[in-house]
Structures are given as structure tokens and as C-alpha cells.
VEXNU-327591 format. One record per atom (N, C-alpha, C): z, x, y; residue number from 1; atom name. Coordinates in nm, 3 decimals. Each point is the difference from the previous one (the first is absolute). Layout:
N
pz, px, py, doke, drenfi
Z, X, Y, NUM, CA
...
This chain:
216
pz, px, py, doke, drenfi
9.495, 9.836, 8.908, 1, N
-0.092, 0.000, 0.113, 1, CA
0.069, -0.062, 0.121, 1, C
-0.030, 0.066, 0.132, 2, N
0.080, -0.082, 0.126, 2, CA
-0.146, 0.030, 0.104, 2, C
0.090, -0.113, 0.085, 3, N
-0.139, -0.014, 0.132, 3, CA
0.038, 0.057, 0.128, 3, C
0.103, 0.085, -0.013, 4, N
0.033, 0.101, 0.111, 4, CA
0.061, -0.101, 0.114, 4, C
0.065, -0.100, -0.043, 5, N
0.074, -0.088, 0.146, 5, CA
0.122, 0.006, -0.051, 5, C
0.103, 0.035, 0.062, 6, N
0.080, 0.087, 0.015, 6, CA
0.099, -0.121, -0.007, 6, C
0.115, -0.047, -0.131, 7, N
0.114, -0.078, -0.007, 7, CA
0.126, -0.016, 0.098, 7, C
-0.001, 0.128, -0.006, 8, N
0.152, 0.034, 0.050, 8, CA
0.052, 0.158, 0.049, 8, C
0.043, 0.071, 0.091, 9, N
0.028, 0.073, 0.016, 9, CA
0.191, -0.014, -0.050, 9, C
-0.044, 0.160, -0.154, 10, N
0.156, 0.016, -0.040, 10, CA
0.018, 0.134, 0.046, 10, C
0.174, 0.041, -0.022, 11, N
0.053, 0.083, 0.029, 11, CA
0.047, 0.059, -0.152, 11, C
-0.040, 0.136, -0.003, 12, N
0.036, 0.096, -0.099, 12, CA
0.162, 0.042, 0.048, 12, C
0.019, -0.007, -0.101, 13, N
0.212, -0.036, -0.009, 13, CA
0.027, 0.133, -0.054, 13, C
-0.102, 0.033, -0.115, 14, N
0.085, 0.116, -0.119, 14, CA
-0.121, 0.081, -0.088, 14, C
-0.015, 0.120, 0.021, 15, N
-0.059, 0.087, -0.051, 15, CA
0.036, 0.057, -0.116, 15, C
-0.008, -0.034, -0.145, 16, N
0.024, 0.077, -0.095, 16, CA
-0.050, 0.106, -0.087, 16, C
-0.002, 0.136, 0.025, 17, N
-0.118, 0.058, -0.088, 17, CA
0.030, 0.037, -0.102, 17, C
-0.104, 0.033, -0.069, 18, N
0.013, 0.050, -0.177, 18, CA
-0.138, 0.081, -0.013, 18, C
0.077, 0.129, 0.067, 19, N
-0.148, 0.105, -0.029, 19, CA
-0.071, -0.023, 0.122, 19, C
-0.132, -0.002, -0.011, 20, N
-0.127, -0.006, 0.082, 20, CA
-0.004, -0.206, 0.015, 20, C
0.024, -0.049, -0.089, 21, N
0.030, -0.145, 0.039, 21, CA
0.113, -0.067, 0.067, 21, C
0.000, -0.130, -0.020, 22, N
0.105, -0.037, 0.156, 22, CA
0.003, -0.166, -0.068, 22, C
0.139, -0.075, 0.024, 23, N
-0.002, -0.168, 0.005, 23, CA
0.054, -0.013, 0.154, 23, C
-0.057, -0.085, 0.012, 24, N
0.003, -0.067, 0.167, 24, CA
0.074, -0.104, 0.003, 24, C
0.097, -0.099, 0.031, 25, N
0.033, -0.062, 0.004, 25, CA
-0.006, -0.060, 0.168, 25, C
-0.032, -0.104, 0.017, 26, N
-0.082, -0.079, 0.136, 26, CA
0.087, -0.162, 0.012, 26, C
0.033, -0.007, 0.152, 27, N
0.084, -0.105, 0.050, 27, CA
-0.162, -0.099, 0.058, 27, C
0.012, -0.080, -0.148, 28, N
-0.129, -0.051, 0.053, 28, CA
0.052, -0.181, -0.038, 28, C
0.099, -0.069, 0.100, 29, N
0.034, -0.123, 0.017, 29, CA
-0.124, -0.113, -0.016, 29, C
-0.101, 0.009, 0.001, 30, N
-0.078, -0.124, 0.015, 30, CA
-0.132, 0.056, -0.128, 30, C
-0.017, 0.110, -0.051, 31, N
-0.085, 0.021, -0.095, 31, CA
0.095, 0.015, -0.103, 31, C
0.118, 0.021, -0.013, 32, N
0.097, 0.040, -0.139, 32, CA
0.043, -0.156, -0.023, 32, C
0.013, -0.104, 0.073, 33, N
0.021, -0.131, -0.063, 33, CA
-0.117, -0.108, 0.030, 33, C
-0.109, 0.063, 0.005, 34, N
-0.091, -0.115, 0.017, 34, CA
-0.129, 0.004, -0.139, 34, C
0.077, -0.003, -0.112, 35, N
-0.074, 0.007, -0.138, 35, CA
-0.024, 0.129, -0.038, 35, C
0.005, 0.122, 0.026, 36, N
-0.028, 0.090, -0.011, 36, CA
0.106, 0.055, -0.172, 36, C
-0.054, 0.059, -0.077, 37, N
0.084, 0.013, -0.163, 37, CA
-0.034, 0.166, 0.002, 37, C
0.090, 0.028, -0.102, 38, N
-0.015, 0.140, -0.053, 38, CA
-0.107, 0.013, -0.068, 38, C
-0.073, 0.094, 0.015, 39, N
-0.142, 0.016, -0.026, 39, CA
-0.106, 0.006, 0.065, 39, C
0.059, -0.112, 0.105, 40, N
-0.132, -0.049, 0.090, 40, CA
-0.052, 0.159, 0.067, 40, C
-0.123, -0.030, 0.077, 41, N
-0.014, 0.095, 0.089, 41, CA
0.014, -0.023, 0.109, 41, C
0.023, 0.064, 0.088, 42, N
0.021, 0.036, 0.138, 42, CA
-0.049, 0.098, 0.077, 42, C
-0.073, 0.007, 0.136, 43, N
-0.073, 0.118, 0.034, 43, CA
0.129, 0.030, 0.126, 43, C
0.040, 0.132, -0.024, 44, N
0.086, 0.007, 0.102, 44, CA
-0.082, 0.132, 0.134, 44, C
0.023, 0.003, 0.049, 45, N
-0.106, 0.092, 0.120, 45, CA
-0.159, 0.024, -0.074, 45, C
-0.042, -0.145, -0.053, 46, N
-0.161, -0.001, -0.059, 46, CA
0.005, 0.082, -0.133, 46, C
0.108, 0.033, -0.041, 47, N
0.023, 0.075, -0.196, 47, CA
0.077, -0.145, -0.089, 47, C
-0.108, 0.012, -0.099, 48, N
-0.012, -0.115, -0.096, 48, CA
0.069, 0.071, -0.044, 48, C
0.206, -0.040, -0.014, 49, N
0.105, 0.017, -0.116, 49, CA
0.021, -0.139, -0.054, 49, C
0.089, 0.022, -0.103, 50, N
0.106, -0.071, -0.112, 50, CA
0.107, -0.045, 0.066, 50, C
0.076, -0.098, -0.023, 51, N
0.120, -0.049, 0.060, 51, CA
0.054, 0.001, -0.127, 51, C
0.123, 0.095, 0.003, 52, N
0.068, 0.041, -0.182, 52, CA
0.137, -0.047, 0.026, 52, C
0.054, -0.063, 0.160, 53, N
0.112, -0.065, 0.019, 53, CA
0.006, -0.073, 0.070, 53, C
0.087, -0.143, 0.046, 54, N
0.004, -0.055, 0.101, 54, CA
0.133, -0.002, 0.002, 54, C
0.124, -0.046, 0.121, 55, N
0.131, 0.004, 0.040, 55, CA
-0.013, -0.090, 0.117, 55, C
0.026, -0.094, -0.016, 56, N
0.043, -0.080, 0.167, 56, CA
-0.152, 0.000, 0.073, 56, C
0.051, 0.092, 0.105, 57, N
-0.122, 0.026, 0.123, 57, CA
-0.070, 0.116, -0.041, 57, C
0.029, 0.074, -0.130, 58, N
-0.060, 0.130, -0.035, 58, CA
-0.075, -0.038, -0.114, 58, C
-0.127, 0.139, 0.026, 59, N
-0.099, -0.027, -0.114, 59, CA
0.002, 0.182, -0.024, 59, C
-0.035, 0.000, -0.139, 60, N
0.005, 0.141, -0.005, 60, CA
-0.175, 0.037, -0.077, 60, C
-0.049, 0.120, 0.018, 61, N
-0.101, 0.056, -0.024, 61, CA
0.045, 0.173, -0.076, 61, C
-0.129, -0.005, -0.061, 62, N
0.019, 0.181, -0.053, 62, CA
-0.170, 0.053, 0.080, 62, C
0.043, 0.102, -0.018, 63, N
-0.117, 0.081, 0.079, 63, CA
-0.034, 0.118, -0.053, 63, C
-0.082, 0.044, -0.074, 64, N
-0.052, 0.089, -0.164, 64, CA
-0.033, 0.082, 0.119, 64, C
0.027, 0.191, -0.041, 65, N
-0.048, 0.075, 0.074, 65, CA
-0.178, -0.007, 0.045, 65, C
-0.053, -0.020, -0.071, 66, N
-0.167, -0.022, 0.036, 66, CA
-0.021, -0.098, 0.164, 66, C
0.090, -0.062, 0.013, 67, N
-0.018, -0.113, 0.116, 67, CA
0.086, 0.109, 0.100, 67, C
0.085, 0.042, -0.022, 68, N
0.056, 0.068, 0.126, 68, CA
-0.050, 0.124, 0.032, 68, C
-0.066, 0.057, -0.081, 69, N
-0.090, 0.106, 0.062, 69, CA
-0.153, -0.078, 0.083, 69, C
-0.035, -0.079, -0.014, 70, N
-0.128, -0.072, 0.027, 70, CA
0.025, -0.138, 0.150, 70, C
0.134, 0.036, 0.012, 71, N
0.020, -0.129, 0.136, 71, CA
0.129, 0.047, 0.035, 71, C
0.015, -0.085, 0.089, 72, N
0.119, 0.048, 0.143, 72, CA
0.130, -0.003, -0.059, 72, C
0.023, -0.021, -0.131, 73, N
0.121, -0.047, -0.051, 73, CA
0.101, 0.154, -0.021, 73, C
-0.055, 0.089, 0.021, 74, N
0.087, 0.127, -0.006, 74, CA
0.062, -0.009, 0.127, 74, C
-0.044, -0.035, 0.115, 75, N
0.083, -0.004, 0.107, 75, CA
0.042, -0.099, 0.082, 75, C
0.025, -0.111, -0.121, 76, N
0.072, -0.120, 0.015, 76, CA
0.118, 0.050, 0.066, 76, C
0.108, -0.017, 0.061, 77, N
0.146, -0.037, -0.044, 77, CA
0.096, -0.121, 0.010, 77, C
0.132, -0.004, -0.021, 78, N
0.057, -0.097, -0.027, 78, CA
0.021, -0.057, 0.182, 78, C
-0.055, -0.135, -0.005, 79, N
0.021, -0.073, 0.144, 79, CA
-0.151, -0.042, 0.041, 79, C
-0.111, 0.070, -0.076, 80, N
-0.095, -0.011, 0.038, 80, CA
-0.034, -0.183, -0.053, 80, C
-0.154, -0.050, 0.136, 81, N
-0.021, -0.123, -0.036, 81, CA
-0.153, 0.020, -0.097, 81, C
-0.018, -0.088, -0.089, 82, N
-0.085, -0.004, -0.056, 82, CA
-0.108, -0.108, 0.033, 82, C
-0.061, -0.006, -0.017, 83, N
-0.130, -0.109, -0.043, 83, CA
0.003, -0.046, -0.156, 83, C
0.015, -0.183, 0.018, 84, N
0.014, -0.038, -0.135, 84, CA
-0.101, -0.119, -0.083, 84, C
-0.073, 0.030, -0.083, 85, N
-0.074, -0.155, -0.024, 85, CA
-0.010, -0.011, -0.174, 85, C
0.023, -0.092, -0.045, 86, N
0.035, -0.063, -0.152, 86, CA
-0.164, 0.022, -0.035, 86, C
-0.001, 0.023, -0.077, 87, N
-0.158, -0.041, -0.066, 87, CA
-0.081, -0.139, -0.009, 87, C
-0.085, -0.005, 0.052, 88, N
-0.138, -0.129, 0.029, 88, CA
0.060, -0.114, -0.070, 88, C
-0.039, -0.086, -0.020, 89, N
-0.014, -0.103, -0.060, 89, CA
-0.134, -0.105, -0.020, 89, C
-0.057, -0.004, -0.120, 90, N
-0.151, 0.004, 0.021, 90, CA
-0.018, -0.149, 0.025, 90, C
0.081, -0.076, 0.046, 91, N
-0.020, -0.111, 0.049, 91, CA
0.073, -0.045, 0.183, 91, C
-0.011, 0.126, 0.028, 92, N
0.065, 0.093, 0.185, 92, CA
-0.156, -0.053, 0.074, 92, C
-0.012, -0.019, 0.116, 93, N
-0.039, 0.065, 0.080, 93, CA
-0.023, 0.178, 0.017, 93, C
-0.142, 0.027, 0.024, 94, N
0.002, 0.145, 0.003, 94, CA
-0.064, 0.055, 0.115, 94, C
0.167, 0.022, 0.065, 95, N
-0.027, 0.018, 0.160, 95, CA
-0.071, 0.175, 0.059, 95, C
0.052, 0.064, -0.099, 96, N
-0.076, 0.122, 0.053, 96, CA
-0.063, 0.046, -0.089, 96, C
0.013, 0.140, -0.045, 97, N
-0.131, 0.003, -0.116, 97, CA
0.080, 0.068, -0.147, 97, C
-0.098, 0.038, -0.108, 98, N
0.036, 0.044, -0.122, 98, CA
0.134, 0.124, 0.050, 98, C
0.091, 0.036, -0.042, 99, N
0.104, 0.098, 0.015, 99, CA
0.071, 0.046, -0.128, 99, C
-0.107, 0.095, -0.095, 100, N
0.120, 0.019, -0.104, 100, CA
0.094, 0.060, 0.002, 100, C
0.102, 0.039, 0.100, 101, N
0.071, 0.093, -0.028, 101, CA
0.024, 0.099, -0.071, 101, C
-0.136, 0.062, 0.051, 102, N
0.000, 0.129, -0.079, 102, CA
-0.041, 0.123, 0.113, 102, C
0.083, 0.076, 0.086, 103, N
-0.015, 0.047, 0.046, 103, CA
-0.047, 0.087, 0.029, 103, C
-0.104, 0.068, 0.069, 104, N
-0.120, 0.117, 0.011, 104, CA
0.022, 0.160, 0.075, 104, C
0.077, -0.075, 0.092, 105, N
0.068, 0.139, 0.063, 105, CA
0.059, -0.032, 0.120, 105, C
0.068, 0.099, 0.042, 106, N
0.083, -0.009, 0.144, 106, CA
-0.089, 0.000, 0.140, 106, C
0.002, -0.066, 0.074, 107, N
-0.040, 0.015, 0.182, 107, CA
0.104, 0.045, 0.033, 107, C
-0.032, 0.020, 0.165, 108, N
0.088, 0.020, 0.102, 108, CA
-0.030, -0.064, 0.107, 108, C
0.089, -0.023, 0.090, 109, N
-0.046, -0.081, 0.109, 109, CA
0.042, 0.078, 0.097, 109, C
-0.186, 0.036, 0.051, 110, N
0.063, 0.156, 0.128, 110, CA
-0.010, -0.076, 0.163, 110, C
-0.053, -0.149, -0.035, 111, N
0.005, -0.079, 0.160, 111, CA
0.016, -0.153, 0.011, 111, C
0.055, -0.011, 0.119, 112, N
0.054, -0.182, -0.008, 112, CA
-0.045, -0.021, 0.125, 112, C
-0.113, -0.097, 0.008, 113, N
-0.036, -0.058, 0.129, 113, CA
0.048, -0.134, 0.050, 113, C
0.033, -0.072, 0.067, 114, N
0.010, -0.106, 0.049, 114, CA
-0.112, -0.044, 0.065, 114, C
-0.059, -0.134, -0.016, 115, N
-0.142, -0.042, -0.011, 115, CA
0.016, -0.179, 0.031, 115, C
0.006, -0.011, 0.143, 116, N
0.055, -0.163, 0.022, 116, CA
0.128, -0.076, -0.111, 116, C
-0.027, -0.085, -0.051, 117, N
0.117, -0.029, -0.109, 117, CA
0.010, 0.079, -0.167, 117, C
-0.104, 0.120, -0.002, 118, N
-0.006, 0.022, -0.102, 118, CA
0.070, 0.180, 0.024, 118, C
-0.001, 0.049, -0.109, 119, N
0.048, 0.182, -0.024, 119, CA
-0.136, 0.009, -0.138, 119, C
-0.051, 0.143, 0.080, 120, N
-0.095, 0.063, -0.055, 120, CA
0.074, 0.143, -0.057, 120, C
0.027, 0.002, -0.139, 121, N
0.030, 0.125, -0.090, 121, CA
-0.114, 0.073, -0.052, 121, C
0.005, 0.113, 0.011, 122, N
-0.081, 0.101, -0.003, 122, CA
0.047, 0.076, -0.108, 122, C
-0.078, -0.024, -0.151, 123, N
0.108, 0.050, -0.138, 123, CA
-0.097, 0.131, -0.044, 123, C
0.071, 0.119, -0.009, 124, N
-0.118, 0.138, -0.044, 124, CA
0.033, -0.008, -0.114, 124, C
-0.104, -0.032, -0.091, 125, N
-0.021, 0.054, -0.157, 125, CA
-0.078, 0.088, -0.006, 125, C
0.014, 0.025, -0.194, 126, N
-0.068, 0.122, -0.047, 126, CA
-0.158, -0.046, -0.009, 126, C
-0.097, 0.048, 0.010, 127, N
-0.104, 0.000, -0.007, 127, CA
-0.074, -0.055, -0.119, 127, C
0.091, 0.006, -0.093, 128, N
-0.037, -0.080, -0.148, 128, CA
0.015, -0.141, 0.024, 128, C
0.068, 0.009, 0.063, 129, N
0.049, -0.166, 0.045, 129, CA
-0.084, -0.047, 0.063, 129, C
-0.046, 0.048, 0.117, 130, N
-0.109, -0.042, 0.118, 130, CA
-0.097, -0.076, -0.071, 130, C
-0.078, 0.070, -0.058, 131, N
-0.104, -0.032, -0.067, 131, CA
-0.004, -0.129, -0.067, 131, C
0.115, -0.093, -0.009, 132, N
0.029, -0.121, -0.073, 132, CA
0.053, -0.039, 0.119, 132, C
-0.015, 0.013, 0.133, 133, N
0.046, -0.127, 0.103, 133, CA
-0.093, 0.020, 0.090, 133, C
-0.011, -0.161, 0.029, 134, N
-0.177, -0.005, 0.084, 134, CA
0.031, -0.069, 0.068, 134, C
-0.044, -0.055, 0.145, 135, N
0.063, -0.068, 0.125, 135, CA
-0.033, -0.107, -0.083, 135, C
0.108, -0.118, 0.072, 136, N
-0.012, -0.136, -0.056, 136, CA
0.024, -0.008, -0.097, 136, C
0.043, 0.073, -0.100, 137, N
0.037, 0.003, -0.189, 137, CA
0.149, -0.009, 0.095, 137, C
0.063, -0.032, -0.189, 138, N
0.113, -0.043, 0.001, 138, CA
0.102, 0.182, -0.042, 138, C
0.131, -0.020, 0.050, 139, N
0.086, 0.137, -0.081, 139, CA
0.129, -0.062, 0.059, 139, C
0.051, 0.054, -0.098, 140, N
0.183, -0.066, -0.041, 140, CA
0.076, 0.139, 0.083, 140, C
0.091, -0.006, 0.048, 141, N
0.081, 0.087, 0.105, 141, CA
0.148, -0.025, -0.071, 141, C
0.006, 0.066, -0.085, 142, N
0.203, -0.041, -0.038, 142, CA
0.034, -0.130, -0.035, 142, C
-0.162, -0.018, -0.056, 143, N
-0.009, -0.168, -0.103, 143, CA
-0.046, -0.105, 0.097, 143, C
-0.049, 0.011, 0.138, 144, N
-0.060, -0.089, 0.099, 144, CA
-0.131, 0.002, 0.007, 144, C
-0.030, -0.079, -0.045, 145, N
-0.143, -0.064, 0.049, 145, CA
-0.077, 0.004, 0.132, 145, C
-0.082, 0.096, -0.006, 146, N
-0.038, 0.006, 0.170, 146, CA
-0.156, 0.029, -0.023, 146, C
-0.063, -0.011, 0.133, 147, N
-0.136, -0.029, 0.013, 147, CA
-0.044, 0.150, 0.060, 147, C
-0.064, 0.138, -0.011, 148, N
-0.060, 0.121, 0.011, 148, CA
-0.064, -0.043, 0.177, 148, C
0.073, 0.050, 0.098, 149, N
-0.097, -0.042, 0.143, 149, CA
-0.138, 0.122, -0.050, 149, C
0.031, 0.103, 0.043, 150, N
-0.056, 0.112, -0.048, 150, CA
0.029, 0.122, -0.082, 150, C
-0.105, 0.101, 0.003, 151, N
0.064, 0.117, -0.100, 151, CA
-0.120, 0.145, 0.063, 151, C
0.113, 0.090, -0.019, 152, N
-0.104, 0.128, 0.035, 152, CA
-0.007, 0.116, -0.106, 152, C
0.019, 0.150, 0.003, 153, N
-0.009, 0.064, -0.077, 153, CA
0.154, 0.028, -0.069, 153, C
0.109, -0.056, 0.133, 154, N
0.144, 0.056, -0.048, 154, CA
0.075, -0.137, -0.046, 154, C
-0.024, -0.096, 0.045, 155, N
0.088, -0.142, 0.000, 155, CA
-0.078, -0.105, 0.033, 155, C
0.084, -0.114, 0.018, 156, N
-0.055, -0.143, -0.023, 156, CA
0.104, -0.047, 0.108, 156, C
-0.028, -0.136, 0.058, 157, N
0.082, -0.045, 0.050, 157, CA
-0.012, -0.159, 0.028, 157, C
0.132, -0.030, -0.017, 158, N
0.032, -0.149, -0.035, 158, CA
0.071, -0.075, 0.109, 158, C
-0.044, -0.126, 0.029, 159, N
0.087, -0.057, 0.112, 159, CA
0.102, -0.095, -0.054, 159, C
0.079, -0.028, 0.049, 160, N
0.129, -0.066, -0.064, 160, CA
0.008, -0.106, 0.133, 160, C
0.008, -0.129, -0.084, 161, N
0.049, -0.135, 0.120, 161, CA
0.152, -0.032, 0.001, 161, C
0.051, -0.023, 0.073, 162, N
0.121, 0.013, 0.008, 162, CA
0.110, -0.084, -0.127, 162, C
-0.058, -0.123, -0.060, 163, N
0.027, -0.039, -0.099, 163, CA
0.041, 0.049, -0.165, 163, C
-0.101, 0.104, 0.017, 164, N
0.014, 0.097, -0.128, 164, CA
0.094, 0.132, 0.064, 164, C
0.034, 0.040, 0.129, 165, N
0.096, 0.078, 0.002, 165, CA
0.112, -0.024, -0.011, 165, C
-0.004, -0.113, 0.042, 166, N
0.194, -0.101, 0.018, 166, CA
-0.016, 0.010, -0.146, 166, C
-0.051, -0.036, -0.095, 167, N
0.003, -0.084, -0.159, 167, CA
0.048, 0.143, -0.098, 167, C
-0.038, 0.157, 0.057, 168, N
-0.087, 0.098, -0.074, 168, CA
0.148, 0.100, 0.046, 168, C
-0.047, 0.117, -0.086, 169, N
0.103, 0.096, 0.067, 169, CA
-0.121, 0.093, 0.093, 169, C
-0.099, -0.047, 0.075, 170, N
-0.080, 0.047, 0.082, 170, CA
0.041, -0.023, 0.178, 170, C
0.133, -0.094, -0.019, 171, N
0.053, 0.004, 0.156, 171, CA
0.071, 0.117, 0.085, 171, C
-0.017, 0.088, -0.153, 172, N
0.167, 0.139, -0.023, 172, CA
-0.095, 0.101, 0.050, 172, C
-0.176, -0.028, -0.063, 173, N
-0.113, 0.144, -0.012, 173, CA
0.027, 0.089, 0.164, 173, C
0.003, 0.108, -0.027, 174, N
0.006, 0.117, 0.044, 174, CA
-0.103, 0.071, -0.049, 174, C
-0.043, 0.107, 0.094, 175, N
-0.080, 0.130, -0.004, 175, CA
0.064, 0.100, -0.089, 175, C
-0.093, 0.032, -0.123, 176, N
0.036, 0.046, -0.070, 176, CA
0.074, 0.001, -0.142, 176, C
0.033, -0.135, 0.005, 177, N
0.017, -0.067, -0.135, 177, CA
-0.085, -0.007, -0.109, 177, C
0.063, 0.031, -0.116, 178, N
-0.086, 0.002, -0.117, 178, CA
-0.080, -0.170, -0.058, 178, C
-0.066, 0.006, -0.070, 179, N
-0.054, -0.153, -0.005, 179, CA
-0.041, -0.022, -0.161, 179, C
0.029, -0.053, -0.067, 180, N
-0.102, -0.035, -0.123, 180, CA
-0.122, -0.069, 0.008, 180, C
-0.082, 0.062, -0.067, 181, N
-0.169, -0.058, 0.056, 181, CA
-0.069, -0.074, -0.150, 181, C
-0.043, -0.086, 0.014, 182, N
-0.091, -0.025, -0.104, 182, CA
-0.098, -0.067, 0.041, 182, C
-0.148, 0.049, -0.067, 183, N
-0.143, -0.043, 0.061, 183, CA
-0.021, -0.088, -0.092, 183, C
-0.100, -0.075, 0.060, 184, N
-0.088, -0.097, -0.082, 184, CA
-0.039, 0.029, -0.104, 184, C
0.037, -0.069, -0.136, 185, N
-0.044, 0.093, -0.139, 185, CA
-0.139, 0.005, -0.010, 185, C
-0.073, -0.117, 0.072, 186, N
-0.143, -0.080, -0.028, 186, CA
-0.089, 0.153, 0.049, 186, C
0.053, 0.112, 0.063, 187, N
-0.117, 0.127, 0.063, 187, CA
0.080, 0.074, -0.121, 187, C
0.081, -0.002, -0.063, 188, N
0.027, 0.161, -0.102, 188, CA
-0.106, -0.094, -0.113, 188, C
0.001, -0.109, -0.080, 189, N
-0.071, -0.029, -0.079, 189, CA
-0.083, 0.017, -0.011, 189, C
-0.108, -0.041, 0.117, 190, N
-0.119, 0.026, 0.082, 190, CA
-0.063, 0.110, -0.062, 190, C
0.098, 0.084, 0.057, 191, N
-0.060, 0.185, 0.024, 191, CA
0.020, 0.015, -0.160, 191, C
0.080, -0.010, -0.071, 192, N
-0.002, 0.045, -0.125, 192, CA
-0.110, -0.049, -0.109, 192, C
-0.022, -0.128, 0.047, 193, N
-0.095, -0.024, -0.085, 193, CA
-0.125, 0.002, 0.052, 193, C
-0.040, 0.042, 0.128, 194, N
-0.127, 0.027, 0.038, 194, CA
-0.007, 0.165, -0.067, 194, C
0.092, 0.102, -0.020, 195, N
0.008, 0.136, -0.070, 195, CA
-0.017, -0.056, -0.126, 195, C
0.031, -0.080, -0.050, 196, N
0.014, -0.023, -0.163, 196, CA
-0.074, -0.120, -0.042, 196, C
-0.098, -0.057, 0.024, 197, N
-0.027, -0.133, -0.020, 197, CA
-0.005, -0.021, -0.137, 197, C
0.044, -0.146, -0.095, 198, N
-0.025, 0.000, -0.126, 198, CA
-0.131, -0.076, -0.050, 198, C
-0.108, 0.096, -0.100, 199, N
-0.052, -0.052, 0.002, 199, CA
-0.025, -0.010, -0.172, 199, C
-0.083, -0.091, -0.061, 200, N
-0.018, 0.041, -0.167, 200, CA
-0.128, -0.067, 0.008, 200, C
-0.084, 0.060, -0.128, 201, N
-0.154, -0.084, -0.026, 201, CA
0.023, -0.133, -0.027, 201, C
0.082, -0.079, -0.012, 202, N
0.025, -0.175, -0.019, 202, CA
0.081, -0.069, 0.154, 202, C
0.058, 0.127, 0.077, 203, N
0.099, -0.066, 0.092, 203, CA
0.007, 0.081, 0.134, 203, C
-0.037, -0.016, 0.095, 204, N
-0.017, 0.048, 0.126, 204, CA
0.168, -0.044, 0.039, 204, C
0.090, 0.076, 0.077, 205, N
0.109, -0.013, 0.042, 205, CA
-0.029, -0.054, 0.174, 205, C
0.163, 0.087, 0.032, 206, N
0.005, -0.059, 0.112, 206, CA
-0.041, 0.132, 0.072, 206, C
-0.117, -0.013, 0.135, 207, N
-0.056, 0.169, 0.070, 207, CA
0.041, -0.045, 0.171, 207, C
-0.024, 0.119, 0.055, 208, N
0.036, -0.015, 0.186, 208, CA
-0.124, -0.089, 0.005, 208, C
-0.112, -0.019, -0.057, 209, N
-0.116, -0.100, 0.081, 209, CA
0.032, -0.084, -0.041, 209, C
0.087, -0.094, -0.105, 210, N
0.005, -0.116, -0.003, 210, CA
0.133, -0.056, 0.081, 210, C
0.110, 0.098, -0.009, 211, N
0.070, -0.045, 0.104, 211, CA
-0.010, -0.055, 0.143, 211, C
-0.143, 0.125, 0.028, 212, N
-0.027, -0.028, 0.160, 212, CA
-0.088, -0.124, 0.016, 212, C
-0.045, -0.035, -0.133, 213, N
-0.131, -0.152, -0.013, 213, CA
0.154, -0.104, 0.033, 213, C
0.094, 0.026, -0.081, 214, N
0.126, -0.093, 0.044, 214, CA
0.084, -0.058, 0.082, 214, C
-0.076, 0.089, 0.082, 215, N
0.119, 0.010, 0.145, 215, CA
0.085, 0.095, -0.027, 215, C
0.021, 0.086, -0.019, 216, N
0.114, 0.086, -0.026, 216, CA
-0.010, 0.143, 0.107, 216, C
């Protein structure tokens, strides 16, 4: 689990493929020696991988064809910067919100406003997506934690303070860049179990009206 605040921006060094999959190997100086072990996880552009090597300033990852058809990682290449954050620590501070790195689908970013000290991105998703981002909800951008200004029938759009662009590989964003998106899991649960609620003659489950008695 990660909270979408963003460690370190690394640099992808080396592309190896094998088939429809790929190992990454990443010049990541301050996350590859700051406790980080083989095994651990790591969300690299907001995708929860494996670290199956470390070397010096290098950390290496594998990437199973299922993830590179489903996020931006097919049109990675070698030089590109990443977005990097180690997995939570349940005794952390939890500065932005739930982030499993599990990625939902690709945006695009078809506009960049400048907005006093801030930049307003304008990200078009698929319509499946929409439906799970609501102004003021939370959604992860290439593993960043950001706050929904608004949303219409084609896209959503997010403002960025200048702090998280210096920190992010969001200082680089351009029109037209691909994005990894992941929504708030708390609206897919929601919806599924308001379609499915569980119920039995001894045990009433969990339904959309008790969620909404919850605050939810």
C-alpha cells in the first residue's frame, strides 16, 4: 500500500524484454540505499512492482505482460524519469491517501493551464473511469496523490502546487502525455456491493445504505 507522495524521481537506465514482459532497471540513489531489500515493493509511475535486484545506485524491477498492456509502461523508454515511492509504513504519517498500486487505466493530458502559483492539468479518461472520480475525491496521476478540482463528461482536472512538480516527474508534463490513473478503490467497492449486497437469514452484510449511514 502507498500514499501517493512521491520519494524520489528515478531514471530508467535499461530496458530488458522477454516476450510481452520487460525488467527495468532504475538509477534510483536515495530509494536504492535508504532500506529498501529485494522483495520489497516499490510503486514506480504509481505500478505496485517487486524489487528482484539492487546494484549500487540501481534497483531492478520485472514487469509481467498484464501490467504493460494496462499502463504507460509500453511506451516507457530508456532515459525516461520515473516517479518513485517504497511502500507505507504503518507507523508513517499518511500524507495523501490509500494508493494500491494497482493501476486502472491510461489518461492523457490534452491541457496545461497556468493558474497564479499553481498549473491546472486537464487529464481525458475513458468513461469507465469517470464514473469513480468526483470533484474533491482523491486520484493518483503516475503514483501522485492529487486532489480532483473538477470533472466533466471527457476528463477531470487537477491542480499541481509547485512543490509536487519540482518533487514529481510532473515539471516535464506536456500535452499529450500518457498518464497512469488510479481511482479511489472506496467508489468501485461501493458500486459492487450496492449490485451485490451480502445478505443471509442470520447475517445482514455490508449494502450502499449502510455505507451512506457511514459517511461513505
Amino acid at each position: 500500500m502507498f500514499t501517493g507522495l512521491v520519494e524520489e524521481v528515478g531514471t530508467l537506465v535499461q530496458i530488458s524484454n522477454s516476450g510481452n514482459g520487460r525488467r527495468l532497471v532504475i538509477a534510483a540513489p536515495f530509494v536504492a540505499h535508504d532500506g529498501v531489500a529485494i522483495g520489497d515493493s516499490v510503486a514506480v509511475n504509481g505500478v505496485c512492482l517487486t524489487v528482484v535486484k539492487i546494484q549500487g545506485n540501481h534497483l531492478a524491477v520485472d514487469v509481467v505482460p498484464e501490467t504493460v498492456r494496462h499502463s504507460t509502461f509500453a511506451n516507457l523508454a530508456e532515459g525516461a524519469a520515473v516517479n518513485l515511492e517504497r511502500a507505507m509504513k504503518a507507523d508513517s504519517r499518511f500524507g495523501g491517501h490509500m494508493v494500491a498500486g494497482h493501476v486502472d487505466g491510461v489518461g492523457s493530458i490534452t491541457h496545461i493551464q497556468p493558474e497564479d502559483n499553481a498549473k491546472v492539468l486537464t487529464v481525458k479518461a475513458d468513461v469507465a473511469l469517470l464514473r469513480y472520480i468526483v470533484s474533491k475525491g482523491s486520484i493518483a496521476v503516475d503514483g501522485i496523490s492529487l486532489t480532483v478540482m473538477d470533472t466533466d463528461r471527457a476528463s477531470f482536472q487537477v491542480s499541481i502546487i509547485p512543490h509536487t512538480a519540482a518533487q514529481t516527474t510532473l515539471h516535464k508534463a506536456r500535452v499529450g502525455n500518457k498518464v497512469n490513473l488510479e481511482v479511489d478503490q472506496m467508489g468501485k467497492y461501493a458500486e459492487k456491493l450496492h449490485g451485490h449486497p451480502i445478505r443471509t437469514e442470520t447475517q445482514t452484510g455490508i449494502t450502499f445504505e449502510k455505507l451512506q449511514k457511514w459517511g461513505y
